[in-house]
Biopython code that builds the backbone (N, CA, C, O; Angstrom):
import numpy as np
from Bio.PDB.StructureBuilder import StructureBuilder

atoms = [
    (1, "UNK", "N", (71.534, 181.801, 116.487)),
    (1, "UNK", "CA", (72.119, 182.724, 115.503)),
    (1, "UNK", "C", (73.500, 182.222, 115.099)),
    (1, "UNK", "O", (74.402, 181.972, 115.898)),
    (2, "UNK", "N", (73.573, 182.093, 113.695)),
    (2, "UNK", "CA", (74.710, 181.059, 113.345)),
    (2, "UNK", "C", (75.624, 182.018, 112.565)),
    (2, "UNK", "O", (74.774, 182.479, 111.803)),
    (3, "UNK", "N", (76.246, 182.354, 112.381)),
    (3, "UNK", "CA", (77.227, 183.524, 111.329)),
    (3, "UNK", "C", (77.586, 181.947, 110.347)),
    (3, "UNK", "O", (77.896, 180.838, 110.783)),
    (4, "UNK", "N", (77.434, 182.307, 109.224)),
    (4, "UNK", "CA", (77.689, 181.340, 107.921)),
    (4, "UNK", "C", (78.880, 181.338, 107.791)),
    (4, "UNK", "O", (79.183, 180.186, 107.482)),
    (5, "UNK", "N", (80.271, 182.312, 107.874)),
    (5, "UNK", "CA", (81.343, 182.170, 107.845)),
    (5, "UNK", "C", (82.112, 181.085, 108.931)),
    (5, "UNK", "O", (83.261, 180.652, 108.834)),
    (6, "UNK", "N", (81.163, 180.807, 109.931)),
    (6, "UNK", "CA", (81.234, 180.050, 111.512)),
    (6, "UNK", "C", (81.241, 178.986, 111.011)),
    (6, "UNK", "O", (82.219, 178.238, 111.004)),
    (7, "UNK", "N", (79.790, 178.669, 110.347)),
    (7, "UNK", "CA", (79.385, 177.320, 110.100)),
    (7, "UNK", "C", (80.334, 177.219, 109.125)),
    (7, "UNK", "O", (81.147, 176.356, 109.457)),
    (8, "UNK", "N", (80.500, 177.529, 108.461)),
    (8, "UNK", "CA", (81.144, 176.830, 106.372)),
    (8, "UNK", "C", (82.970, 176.401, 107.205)),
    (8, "UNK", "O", (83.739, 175.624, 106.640)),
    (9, "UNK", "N", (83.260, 176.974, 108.323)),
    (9, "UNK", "CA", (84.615, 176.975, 108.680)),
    (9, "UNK", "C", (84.597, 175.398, 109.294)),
    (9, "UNK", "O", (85.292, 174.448, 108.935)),
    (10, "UNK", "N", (83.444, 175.458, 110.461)),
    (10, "UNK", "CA", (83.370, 174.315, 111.210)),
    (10, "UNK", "C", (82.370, 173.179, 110.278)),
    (10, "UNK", "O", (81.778, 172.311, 110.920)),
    (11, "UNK", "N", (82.255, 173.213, 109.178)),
    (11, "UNK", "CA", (82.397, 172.026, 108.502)),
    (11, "UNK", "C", (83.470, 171.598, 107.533)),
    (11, "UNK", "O", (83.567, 170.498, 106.990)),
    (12, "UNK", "N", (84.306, 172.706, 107.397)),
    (12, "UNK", "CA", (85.759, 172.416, 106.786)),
    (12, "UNK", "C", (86.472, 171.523, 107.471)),
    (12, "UNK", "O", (86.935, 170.464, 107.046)),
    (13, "UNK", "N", (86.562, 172.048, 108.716)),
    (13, "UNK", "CA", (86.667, 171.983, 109.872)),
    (13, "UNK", "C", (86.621, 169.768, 110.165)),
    (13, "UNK", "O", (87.355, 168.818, 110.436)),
    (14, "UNK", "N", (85.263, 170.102, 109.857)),
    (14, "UNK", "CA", (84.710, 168.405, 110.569)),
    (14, "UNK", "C", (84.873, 167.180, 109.423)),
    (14, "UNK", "O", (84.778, 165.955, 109.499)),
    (15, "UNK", "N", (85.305, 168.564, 107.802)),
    (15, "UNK", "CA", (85.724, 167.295, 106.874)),
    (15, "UNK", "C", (86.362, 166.881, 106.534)),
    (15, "UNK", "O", (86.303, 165.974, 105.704)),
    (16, "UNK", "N", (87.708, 167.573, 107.246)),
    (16, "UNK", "CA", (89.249, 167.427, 107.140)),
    (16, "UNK", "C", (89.553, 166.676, 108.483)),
    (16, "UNK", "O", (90.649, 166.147, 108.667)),
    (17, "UNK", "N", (88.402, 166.642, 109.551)),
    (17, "UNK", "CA", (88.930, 165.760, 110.556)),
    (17, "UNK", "C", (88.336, 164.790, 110.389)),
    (17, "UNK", "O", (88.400, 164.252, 111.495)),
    (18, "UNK", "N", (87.396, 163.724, 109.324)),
    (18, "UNK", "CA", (86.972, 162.886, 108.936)),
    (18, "UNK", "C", (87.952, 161.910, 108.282)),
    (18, "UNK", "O", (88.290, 160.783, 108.645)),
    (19, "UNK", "N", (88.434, 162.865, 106.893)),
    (19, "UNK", "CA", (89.288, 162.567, 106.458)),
    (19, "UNK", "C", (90.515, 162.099, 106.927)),
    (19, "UNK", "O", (90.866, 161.007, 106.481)),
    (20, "UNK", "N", (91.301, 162.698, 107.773)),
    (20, "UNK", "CA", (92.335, 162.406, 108.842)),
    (20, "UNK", "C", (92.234, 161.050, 109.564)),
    (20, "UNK", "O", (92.996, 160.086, 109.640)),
    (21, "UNK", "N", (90.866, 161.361, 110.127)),
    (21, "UNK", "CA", (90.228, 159.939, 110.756)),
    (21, "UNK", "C", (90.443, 158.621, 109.849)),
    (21, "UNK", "O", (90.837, 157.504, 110.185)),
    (22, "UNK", "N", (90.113, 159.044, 108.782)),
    (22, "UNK", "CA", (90.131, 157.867, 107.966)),
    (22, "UNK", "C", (91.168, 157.040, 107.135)),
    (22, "UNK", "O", (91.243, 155.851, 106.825)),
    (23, "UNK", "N", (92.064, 158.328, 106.860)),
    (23, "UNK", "CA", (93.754, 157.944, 106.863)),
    (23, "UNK", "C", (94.248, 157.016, 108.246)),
    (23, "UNK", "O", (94.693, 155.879, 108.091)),
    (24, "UNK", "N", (94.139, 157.525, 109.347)),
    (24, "UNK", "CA", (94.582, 157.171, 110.572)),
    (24, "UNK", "C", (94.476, 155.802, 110.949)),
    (24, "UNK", "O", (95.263, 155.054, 111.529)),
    (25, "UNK", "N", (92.892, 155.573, 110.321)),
    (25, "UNK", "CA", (92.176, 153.908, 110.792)),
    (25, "UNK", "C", (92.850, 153.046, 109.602)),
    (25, "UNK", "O", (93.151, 151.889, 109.897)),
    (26, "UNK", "N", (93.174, 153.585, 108.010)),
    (26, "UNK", "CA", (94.026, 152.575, 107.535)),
    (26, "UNK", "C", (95.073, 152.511, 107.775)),
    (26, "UNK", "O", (95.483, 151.391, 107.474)),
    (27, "UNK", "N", (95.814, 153.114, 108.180)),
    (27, "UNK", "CA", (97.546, 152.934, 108.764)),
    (27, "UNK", "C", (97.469, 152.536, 110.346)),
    (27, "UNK", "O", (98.529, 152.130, 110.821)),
    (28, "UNK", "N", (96.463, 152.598, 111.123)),
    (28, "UNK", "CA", (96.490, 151.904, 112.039)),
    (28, "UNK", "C", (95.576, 152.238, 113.217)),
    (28, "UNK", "O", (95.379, 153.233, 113.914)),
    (29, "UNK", "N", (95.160, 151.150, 113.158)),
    (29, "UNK", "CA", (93.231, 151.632, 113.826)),
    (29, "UNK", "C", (94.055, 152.518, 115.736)),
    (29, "UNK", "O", (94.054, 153.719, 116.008)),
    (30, "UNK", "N", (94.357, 151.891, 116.217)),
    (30, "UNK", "CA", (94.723, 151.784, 117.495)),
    (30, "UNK", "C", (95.354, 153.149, 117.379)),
    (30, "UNK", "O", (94.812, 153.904, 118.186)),
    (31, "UNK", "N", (96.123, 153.640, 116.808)),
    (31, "UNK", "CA", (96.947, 155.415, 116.958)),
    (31, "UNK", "C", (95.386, 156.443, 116.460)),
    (31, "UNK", "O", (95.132, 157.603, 116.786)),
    (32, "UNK", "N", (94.625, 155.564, 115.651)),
    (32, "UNK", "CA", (93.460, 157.049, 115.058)),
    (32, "UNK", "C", (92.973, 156.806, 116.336)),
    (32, "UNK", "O", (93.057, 157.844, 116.991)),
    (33, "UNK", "N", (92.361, 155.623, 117.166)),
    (33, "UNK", "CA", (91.842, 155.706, 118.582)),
    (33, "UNK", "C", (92.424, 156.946, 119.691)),
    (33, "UNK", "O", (91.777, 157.804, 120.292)),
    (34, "UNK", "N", (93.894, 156.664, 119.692)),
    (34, "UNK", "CA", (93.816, 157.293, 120.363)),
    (34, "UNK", "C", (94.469, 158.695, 120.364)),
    (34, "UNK", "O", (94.917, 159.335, 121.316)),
    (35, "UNK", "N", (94.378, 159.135, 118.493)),
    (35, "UNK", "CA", (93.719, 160.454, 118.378)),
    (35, "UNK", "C", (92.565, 161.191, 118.587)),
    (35, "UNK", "O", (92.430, 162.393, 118.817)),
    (36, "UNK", "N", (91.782, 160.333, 118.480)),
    (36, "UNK", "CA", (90.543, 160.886, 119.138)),
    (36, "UNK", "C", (90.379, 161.163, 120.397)),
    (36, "UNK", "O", (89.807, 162.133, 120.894)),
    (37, "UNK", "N", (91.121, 159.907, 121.117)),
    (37, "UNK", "CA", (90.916, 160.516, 122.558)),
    (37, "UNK", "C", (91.656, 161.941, 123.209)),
    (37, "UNK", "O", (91.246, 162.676, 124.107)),
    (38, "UNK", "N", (93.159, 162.036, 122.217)),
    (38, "UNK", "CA", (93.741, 162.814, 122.652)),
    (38, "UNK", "C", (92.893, 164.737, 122.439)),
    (38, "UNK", "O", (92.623, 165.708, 123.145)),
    (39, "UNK", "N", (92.801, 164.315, 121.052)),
    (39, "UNK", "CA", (91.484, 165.685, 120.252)),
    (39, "UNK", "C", (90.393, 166.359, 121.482)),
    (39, "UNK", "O", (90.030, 167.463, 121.887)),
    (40, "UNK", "N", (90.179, 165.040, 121.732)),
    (40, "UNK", "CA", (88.690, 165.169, 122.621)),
    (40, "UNK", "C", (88.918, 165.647, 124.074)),
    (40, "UNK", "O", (87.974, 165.965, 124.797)),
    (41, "UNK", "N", (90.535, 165.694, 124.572)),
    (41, "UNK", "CA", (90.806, 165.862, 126.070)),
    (41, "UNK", "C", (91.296, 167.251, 126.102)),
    (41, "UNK", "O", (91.434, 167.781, 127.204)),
    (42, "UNK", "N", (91.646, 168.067, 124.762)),
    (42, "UNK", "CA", (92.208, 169.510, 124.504)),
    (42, "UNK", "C", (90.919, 170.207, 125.000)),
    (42, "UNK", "O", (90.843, 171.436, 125.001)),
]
sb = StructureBuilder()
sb.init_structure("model")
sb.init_model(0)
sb.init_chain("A")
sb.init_seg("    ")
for serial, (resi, resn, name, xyz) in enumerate(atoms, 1):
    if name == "N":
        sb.init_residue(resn, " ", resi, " ")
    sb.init_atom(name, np.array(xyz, "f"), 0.0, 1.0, " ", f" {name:<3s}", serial, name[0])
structure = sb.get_structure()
């Protein structure tokens, strides 16, 4: 059971942290790395 306001948030959500991602890897692969790791340890 998914509430649509849930989902539509957590793909805002996953396309603004794509985006971010992808800023991050052209200014410098090694800091978006280890944004992710840091994201992923919260």
């Amino acid at each position: 059971m998914v509430n649509k306001n849930v989902s539509g948030k957590g793909n805002k959500e996953l396309l603004w942290f794509f985006i971010s991602f992808f800023i991050c890897l052209q200014l410098e692969k090694h800091d978006a790395i280890d944004f992710i790791i840091i994201e992923e340890t919260k």
